[in-house]
N, CA, C and O atoms as a Tripos MOL2 file, in Angstrom:
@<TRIPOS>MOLECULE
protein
  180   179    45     0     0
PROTEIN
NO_CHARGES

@<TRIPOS>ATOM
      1 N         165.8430   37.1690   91.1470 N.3       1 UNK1
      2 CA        165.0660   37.3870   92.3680 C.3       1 UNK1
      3 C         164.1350   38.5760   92.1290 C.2       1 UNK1
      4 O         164.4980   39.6470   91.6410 O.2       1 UNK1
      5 N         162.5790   38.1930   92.6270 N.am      2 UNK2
      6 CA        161.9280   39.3820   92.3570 C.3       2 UNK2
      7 C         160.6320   39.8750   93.1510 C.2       2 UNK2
      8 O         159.5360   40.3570   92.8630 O.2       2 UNK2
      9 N         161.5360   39.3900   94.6430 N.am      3 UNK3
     10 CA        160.7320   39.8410   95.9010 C.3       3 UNK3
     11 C         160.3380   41.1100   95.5300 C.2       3 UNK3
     12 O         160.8130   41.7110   94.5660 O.2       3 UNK3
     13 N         159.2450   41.6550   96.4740 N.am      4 UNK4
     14 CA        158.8890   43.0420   96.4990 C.3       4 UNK4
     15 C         159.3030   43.3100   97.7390 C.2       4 UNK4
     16 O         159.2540   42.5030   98.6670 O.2       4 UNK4
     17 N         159.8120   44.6790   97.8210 N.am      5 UNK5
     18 CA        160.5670   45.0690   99.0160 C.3       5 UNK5
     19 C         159.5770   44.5760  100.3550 C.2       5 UNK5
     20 O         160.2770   43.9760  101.1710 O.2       5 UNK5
     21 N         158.4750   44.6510  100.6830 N.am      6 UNK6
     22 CA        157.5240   44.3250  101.7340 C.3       6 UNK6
     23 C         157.9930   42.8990  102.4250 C.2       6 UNK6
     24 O         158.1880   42.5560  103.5910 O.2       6 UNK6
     25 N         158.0830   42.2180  101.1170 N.am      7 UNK7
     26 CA        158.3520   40.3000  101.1740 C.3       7 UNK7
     27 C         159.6290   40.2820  102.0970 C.2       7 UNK7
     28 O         159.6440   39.7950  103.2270 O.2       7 UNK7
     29 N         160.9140   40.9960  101.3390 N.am      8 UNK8
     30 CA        161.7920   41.0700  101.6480 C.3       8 UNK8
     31 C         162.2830   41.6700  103.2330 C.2       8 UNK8
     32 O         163.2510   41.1280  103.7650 O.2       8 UNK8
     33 N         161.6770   42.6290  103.8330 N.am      9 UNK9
     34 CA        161.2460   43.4420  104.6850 C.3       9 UNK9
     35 C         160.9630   42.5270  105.8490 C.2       9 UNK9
     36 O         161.5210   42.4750  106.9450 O.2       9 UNK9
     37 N         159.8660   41.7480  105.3070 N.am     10 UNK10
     38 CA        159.1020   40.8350  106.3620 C.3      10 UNK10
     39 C         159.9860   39.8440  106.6810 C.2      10 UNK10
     40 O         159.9530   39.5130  107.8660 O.2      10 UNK10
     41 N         160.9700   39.1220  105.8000 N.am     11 UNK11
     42 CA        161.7690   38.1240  105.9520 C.3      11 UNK11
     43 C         163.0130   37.9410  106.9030 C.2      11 UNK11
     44 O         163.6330   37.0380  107.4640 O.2      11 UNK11
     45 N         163.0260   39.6610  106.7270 N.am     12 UNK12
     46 CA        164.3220   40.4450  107.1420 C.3      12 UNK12
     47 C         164.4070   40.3960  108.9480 C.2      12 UNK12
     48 O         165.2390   40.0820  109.8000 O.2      12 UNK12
     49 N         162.7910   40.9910  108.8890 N.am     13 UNK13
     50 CA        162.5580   41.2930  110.6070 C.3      13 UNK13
     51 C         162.6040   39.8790  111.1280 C.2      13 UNK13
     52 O         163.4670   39.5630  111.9480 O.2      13 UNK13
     53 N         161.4830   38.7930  110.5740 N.am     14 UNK14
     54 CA        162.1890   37.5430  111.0730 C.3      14 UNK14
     55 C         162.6090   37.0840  111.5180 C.2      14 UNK14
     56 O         162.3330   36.4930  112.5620 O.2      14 UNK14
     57 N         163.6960   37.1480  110.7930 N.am     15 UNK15
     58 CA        165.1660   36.3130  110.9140 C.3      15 UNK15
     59 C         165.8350   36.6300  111.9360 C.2      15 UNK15
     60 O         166.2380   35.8760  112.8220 O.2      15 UNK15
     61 N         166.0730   38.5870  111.7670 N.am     16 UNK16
     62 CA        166.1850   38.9720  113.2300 C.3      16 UNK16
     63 C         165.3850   38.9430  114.5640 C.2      16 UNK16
     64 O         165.6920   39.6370  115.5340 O.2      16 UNK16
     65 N         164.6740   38.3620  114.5420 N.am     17 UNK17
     66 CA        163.5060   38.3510  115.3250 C.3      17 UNK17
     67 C         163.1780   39.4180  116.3270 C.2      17 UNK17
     68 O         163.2350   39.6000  117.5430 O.2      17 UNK17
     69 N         162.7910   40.0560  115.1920 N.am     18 UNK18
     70 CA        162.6130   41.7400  116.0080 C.3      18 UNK18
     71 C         160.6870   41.7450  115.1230 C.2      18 UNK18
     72 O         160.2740   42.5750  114.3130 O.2      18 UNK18
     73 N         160.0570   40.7340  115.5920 N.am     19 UNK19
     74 CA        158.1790   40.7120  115.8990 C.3      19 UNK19
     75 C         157.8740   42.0890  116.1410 C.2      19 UNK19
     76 O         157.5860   42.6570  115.0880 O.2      19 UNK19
     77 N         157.8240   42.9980  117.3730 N.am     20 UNK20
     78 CA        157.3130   44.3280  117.2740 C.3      20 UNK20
     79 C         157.8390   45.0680  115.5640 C.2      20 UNK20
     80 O         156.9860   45.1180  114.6780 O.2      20 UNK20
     81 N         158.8160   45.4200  115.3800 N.am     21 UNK21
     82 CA        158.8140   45.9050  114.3620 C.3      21 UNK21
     83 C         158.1510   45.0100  112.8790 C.2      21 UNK21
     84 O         157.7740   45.6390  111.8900 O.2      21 UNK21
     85 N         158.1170   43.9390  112.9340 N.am     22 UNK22
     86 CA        157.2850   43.4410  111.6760 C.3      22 UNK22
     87 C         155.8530   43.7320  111.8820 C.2      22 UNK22
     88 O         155.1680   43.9760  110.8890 O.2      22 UNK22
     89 N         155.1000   43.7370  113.5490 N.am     23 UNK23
     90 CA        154.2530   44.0150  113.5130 C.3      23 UNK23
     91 C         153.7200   45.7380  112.9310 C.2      23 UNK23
     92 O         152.8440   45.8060  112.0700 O.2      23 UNK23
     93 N         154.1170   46.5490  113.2910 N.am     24 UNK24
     94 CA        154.3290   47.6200  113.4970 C.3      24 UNK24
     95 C         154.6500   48.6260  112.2080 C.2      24 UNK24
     96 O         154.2130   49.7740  112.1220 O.2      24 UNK24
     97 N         155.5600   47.9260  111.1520 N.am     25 UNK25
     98 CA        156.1590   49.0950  110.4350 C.3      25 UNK25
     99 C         154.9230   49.4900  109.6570 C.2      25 UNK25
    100 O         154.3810   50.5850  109.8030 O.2      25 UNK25
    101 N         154.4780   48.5100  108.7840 N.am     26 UNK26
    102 CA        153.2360   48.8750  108.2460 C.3      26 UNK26
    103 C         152.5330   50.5580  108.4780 C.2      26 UNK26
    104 O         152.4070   51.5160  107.7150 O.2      26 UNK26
    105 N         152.2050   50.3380  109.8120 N.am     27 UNK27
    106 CA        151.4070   51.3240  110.1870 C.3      27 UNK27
    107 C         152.3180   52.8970  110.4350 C.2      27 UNK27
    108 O         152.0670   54.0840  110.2310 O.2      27 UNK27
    109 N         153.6590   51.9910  111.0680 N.am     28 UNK28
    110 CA        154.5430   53.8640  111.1880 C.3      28 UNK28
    111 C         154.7750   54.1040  109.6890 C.2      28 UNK28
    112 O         155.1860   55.2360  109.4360 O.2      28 UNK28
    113 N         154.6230   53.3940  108.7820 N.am     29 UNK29
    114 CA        155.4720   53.6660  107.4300 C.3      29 UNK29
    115 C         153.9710   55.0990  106.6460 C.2      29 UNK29
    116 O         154.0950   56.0450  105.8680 O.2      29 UNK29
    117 N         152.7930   54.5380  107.3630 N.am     30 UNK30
    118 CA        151.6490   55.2590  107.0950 C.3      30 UNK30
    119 C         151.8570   56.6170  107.0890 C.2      30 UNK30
    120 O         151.9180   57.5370  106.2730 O.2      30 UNK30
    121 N         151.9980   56.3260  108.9640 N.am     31 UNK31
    122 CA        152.2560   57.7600  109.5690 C.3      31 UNK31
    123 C         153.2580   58.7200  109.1970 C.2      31 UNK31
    124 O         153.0760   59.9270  109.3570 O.2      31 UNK31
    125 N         154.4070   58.1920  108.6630 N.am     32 UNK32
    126 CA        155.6410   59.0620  107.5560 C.3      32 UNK32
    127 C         155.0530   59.9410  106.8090 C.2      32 UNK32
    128 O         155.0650   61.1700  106.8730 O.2      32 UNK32
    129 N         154.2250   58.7940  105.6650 N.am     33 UNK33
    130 CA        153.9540   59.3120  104.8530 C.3      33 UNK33
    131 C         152.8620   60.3070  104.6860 C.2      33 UNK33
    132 O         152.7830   61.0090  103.6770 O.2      33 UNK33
    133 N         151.8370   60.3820  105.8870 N.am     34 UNK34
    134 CA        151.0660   61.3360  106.1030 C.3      34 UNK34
    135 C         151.8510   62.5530  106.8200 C.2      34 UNK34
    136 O         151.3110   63.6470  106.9840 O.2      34 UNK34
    137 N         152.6100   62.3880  107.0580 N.am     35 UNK35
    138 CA        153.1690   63.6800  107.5240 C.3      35 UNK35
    139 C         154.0780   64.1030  106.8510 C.2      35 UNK35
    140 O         154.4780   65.1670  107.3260 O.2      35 UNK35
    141 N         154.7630   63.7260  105.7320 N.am     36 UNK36
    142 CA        155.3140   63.9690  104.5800 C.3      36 UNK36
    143 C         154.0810   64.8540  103.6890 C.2      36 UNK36
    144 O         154.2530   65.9780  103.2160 O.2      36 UNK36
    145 N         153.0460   64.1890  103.6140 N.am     37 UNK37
    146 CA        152.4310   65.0780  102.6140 C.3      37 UNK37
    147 C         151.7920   66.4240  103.5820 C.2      37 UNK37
    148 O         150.9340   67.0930  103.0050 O.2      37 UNK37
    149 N         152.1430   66.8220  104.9240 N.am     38 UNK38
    150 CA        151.4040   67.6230  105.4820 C.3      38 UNK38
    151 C         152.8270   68.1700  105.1240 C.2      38 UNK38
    152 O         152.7170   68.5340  103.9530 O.2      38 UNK38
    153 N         153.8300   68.3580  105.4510 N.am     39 UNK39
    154 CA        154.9460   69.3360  105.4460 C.3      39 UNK39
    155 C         155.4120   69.7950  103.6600 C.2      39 UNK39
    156 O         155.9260   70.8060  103.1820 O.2      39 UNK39
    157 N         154.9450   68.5230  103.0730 N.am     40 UNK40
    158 CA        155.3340   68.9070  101.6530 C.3      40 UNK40
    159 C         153.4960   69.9000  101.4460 C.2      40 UNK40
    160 O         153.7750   70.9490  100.8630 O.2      40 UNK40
    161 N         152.4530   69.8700  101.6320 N.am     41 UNK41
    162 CA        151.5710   70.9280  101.2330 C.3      41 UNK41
    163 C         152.3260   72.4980  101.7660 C.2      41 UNK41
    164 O         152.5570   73.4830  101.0640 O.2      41 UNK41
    165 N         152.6450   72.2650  103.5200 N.am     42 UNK42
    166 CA        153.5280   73.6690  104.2740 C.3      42 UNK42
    167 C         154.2260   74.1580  103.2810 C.2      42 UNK42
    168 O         153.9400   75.2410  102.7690 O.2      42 UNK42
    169 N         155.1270   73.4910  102.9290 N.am     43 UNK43
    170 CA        156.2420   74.0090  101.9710 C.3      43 UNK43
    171 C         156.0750   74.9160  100.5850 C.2      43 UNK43
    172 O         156.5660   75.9380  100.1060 O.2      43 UNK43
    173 N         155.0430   73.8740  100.2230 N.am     44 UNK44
    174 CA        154.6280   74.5230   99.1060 C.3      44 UNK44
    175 C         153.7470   75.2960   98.5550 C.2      44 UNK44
    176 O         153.5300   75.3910   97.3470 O.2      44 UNK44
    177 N         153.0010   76.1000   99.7710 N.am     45 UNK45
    178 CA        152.1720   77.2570   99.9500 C.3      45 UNK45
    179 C         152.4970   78.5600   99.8460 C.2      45 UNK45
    180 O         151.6430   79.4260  100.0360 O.2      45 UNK45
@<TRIPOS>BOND
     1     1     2 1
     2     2     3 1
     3     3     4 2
     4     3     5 am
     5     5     6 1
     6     6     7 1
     7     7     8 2
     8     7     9 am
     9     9    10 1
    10    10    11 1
    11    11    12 2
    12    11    13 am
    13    13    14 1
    14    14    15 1
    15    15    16 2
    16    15    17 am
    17    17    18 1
    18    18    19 1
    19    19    20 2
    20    19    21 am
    21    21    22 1
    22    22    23 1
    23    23    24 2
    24    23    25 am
    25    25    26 1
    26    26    27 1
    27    27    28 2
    28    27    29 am
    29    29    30 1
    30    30    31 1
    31    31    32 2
    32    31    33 am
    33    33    34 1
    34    34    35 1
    35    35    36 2
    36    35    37 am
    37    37    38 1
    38    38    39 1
    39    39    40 2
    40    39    41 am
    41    41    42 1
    42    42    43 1
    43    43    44 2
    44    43    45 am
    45    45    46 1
    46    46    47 1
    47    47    48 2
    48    47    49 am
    49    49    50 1
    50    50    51 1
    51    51    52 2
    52    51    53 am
    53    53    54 1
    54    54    55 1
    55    55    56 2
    56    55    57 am
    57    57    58 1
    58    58    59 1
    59    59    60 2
    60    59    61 am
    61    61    62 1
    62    62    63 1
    63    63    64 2
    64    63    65 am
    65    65    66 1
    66    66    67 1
    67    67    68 2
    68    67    69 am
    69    69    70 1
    70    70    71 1
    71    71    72 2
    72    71    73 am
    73    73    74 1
    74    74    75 1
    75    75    76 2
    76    75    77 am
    77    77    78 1
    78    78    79 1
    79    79    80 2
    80    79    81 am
    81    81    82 1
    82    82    83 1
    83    83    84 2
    84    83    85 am
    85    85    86 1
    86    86    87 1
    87    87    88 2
    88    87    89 am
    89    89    90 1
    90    90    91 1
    91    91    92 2
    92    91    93 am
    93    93    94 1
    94    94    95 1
    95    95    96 2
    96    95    97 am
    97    97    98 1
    98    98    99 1
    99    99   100 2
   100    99   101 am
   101   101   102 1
   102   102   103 1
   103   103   104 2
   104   103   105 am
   105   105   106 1
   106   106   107 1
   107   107   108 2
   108   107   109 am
   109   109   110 1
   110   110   111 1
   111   111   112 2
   112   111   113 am
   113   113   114 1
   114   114   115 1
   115   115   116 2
   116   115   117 am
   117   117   118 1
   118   118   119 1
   119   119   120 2
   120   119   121 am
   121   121   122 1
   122   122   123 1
   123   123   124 2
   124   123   125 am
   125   125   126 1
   126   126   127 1
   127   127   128 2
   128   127   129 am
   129   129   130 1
   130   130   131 1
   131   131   132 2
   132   131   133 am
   133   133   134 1
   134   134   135 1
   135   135   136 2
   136   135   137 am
   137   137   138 1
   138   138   139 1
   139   139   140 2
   140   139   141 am
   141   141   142 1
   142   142   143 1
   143   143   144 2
   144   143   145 am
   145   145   146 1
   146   146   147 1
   147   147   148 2
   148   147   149 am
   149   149   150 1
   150   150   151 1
   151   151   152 2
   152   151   153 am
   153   153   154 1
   154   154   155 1
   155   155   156 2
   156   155   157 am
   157   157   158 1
   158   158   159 1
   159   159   160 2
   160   159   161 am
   161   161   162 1
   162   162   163 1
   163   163   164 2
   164   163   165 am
   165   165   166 1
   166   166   167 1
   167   167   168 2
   168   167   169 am
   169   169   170 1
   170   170   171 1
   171   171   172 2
   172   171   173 am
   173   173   174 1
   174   174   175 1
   175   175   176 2
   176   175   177 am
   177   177   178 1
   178   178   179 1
   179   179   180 2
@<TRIPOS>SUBSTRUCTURE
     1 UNK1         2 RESIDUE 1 A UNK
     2 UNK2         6 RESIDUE 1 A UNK
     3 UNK3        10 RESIDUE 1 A UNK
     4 UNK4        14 RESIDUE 1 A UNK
     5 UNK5        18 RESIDUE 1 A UNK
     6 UNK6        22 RESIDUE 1 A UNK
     7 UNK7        26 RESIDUE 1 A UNK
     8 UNK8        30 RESIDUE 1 A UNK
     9 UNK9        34 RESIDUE 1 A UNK
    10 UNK10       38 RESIDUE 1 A UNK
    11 UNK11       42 RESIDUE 1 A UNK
    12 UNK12       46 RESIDUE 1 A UNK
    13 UNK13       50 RESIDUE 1 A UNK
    14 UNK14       54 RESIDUE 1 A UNK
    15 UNK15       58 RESIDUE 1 A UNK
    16 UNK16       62 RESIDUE 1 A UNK
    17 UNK17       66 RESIDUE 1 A UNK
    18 UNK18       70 RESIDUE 1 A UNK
    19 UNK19       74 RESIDUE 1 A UNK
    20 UNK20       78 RESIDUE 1 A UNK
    21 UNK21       82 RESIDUE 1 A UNK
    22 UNK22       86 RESIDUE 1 A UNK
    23 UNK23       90 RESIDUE 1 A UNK
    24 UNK24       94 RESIDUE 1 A UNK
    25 UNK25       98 RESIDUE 1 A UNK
    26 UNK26      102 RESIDUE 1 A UNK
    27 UNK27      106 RESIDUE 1 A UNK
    28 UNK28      110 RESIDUE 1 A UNK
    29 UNK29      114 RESIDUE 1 A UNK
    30 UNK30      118 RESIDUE 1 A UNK
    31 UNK31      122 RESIDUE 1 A UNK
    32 UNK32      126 RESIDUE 1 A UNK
    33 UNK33      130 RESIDUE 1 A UNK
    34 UNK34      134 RESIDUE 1 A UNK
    35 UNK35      138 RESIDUE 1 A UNK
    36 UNK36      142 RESIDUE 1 A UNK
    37 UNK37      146 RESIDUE 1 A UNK
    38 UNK38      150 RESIDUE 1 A UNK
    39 UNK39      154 RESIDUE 1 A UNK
    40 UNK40      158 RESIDUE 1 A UNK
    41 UNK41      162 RESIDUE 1 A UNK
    42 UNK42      166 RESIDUE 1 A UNK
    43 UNK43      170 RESIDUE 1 A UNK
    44 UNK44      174 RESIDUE 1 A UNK
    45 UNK45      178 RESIDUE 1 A UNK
């Protein structure tokens, strides 16, 4: 098997049929990661 986690992810919400979050993670997964790199620059100043 050699889904990419996204594939897998998408299949996942699905099934559970939890639609807002398939719609959705995409974009919060963004927002993590932009605020990951704002606290990791804080940190490391």
């Amino acid at each position: 098997m050699n889904d990419s986690p996204q594939i897998l992810l998408a299949h996942h919400l699905k099934a559970l049929k939890l639609p807002t979050f398939y719609r959705e993670y995409e974009k919060i997964a963004k927002q993590c990661r932009r605020k990951a790199l704002i606290i990791a620059d804080t940190c490391c100043d």
